[in-house]
PLY file of the C-alpha trace (Angstrom):
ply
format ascii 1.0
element vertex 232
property float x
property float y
property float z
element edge 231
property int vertex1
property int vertex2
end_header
101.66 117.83 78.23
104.16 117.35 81.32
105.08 113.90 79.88
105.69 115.73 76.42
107.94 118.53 78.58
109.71 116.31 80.12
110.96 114.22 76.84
112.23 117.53 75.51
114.31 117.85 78.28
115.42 115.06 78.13
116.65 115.67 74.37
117.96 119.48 75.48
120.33 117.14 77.98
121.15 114.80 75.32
119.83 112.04 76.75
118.27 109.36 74.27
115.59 107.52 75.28
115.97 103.65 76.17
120.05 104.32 77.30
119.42 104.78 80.77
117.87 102.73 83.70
115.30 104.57 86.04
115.32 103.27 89.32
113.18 104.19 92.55
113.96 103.57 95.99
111.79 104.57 98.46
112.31 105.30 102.46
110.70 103.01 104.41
111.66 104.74 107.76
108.15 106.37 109.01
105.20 105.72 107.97
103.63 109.43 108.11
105.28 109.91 104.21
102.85 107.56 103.24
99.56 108.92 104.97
99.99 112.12 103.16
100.81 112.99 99.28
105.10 112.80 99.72
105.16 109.52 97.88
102.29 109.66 95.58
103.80 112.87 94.31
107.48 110.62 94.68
106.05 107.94 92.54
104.68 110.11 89.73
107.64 112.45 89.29
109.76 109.18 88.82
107.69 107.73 86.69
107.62 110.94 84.14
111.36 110.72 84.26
111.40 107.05 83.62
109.25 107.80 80.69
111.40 110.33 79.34
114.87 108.41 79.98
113.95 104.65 80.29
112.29 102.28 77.88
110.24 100.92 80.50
108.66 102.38 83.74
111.21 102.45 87.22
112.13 99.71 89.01
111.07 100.10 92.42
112.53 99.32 95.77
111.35 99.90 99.33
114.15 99.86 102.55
113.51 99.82 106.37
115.02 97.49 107.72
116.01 95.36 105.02
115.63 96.76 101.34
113.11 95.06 98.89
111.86 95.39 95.10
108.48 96.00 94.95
106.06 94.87 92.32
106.86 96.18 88.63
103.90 99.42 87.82
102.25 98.11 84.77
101.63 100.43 81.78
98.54 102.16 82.42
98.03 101.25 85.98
99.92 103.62 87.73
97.51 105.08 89.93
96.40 101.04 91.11
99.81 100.79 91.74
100.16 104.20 93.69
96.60 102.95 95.63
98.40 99.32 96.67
102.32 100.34 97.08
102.20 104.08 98.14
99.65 104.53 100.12
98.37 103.97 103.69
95.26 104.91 105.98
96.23 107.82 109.26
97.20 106.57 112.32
94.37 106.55 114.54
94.81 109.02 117.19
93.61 107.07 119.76
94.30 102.96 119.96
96.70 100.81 118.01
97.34 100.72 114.10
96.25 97.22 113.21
98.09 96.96 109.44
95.66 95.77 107.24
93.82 96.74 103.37
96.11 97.38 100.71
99.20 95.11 99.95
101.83 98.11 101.17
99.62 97.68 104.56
99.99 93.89 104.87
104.28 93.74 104.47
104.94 95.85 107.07
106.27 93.31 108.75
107.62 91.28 105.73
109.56 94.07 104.64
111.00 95.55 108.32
108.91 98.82 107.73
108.89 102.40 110.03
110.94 101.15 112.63
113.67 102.93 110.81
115.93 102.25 108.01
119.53 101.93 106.96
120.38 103.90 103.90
123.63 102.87 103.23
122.60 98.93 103.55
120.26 100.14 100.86
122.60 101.16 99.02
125.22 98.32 99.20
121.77 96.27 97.57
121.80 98.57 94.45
125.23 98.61 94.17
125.71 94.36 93.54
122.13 94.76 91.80
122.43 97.07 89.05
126.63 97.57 89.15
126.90 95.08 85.96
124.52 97.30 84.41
124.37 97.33 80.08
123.30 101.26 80.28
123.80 103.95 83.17
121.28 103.66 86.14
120.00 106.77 87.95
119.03 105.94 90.97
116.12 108.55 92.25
116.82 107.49 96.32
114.40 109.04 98.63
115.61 109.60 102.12
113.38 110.49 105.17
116.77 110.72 108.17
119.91 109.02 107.72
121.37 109.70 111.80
124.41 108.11 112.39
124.77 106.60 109.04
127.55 109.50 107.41
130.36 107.22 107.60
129.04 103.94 106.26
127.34 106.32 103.71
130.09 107.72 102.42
131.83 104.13 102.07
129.12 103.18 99.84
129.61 106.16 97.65
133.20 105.34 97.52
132.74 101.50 96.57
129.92 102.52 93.84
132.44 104.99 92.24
133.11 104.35 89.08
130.00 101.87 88.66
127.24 102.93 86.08
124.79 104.03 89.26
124.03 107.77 89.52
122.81 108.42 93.17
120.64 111.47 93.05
119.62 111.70 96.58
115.77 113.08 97.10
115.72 114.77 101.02
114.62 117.12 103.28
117.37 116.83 105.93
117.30 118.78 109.31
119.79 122.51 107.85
121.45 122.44 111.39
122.59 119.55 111.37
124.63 118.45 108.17
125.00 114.87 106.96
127.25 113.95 104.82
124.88 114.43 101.70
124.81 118.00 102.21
128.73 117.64 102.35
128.77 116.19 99.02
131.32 118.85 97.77
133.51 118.23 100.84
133.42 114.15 99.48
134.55 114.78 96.41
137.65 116.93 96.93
138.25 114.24 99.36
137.69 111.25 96.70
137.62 112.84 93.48
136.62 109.54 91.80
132.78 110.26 93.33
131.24 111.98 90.59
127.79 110.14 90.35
126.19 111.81 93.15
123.87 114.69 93.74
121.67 115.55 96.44
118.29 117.49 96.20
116.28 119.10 99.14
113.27 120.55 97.39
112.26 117.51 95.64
109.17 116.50 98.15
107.73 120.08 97.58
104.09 120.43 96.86
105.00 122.90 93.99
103.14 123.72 90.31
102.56 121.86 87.87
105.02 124.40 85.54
107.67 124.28 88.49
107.14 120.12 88.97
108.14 119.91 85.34
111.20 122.52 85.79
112.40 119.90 88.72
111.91 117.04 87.27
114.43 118.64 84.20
116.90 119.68 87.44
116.74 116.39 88.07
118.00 114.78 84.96
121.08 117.24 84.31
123.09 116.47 86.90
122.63 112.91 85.86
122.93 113.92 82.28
126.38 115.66 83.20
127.87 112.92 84.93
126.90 110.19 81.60
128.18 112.00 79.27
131.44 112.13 80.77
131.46 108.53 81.83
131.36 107.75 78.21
134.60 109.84 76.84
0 1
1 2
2 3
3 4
4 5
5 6
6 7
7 8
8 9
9 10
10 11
11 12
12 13
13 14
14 15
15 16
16 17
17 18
18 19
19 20
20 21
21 22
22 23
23 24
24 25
25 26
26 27
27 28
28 29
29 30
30 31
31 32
32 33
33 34
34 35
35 36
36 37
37 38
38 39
39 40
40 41
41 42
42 43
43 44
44 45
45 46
46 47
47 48
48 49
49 50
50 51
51 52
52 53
53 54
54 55
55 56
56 57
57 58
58 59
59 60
60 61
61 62
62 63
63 64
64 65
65 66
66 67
67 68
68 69
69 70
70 71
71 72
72 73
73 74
74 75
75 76
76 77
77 78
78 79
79 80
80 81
81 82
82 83
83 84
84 85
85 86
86 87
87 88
88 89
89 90
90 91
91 92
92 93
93 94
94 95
95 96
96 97
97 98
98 99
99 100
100 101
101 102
102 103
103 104
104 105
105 106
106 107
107 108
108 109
109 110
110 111
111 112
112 113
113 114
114 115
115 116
116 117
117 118
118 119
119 120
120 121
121 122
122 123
123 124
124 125
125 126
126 127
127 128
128 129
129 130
130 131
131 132
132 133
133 134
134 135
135 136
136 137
137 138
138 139
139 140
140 141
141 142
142 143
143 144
144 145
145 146
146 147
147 148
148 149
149 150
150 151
151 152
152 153
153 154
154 155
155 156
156 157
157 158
158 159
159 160
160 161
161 162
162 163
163 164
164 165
165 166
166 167
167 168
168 169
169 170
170 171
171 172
172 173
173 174
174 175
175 176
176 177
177 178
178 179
179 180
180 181
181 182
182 183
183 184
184 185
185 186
186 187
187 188
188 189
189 190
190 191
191 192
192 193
193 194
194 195
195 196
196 197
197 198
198 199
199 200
200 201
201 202
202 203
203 204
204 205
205 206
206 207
207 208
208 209
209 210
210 211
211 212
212 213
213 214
214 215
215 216
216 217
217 218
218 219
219 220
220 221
221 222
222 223
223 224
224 225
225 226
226 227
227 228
228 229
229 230
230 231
């Protein structure tokens, strides 16, 4: 039924499915994201937009301290995906975490993992991959704390402007103390060429399953928005 919600929404945005590319990226930065539900519910939201939008399920990507694609989610095994890529045991309270079990568990160190993460290095990956890009690419990037990172941030949004990447930015960033994604206004009087970027702080909310679909459908618009005009 959500699925079937989220398809009409798509339509009411005029957005035809197979003409866009869904991609996930998730934060890397802290582990604790991953003990809990944030990016099992991350995961399946995408994945219902990807179905919507896409004509295949997200691409996913992972950043700490480098940024890496992650295995493609096969049709019908999302949730053996979710158990291998998107989840991982508590940290014991007492003693040392010895990363082990699932495959998300054993590339910790491959992949640079919670040690923090650089989210505009991220983003200067997505840009070379997907800038050549047949179709427009919305980019659902999830970010965990971005400190000290505004400037090179807002470089990358300048160099990806006018590319076929929509950055819609999925955070719950500390109110008091503003980074330049909740200054996204401010950017584009600034640089009025940055129109493919929005930023979303209720997005990790543990909400309905009636209010999950009406986000997911916030989502899409401002996306939505943004292609249509990039095709006049």
């Amino acid at each position: 039924m959500v699925a079937q919600v989220m398809r009409l929404a798509a339509r009411a945005c005029r957005l035809r499915k197979g003409q866009s590319k869904v991609v996930l990226v998730l934060s890397g930065d802290y582990r604790h994201p991953f003990e809990g539900e944030r990016i099992r519910r991350t995961v399946r939201r995408s994945v219902r937009i990807a179905e919507a939008l896409d004509s295949s399920l997200p691409d996913v990507w992972i950043y700490g301290a480098d940024c890496h694609r992650l295995p493609a989610i096969q049709s019908g095994a999302l949730e053996t995906w979710i158990a291998d890529w998107a989840v991982l045991a508590r940290s014991p309270v007492f003693g040392e975490i010895t990363e082990s079990g699932n495959p998300l568990a054993r590339s910790v160190r491959k992949y640079g993992l919670f040690k923090g993460g650089s989210v505009a290095g991220a983003m200067e990956v997505l840009r070379k991959e997907y800038e050549t890009s047949r179709v427009p690419v919305l980019v659902l990037f999830h970010v965990e704390s971005m400190e000290g990172e505004d400037r090179s941030v807002a470089r990358q949004l300048e160099k990806a402007s006018g590319k076929p990447l929509f950055w819609q930015f999925l955070a719950q960033l500390d109110g008091t103390s503003y980074s330049v994604l909740n200054r996204l206004d401010d950017v584009r009087r600034e640089r009025p060429m940055i129109t493919n970027a929005h930023y979303s702080d209720s997005w990790n909310m543990d909400i309905s399953a009636g209010f999950d679909t009406f986000q997911q459908f916030a989502m899409i618009k401002p996306y939505a928005r943004w292609a249509r005009e990039s095709r006049r």
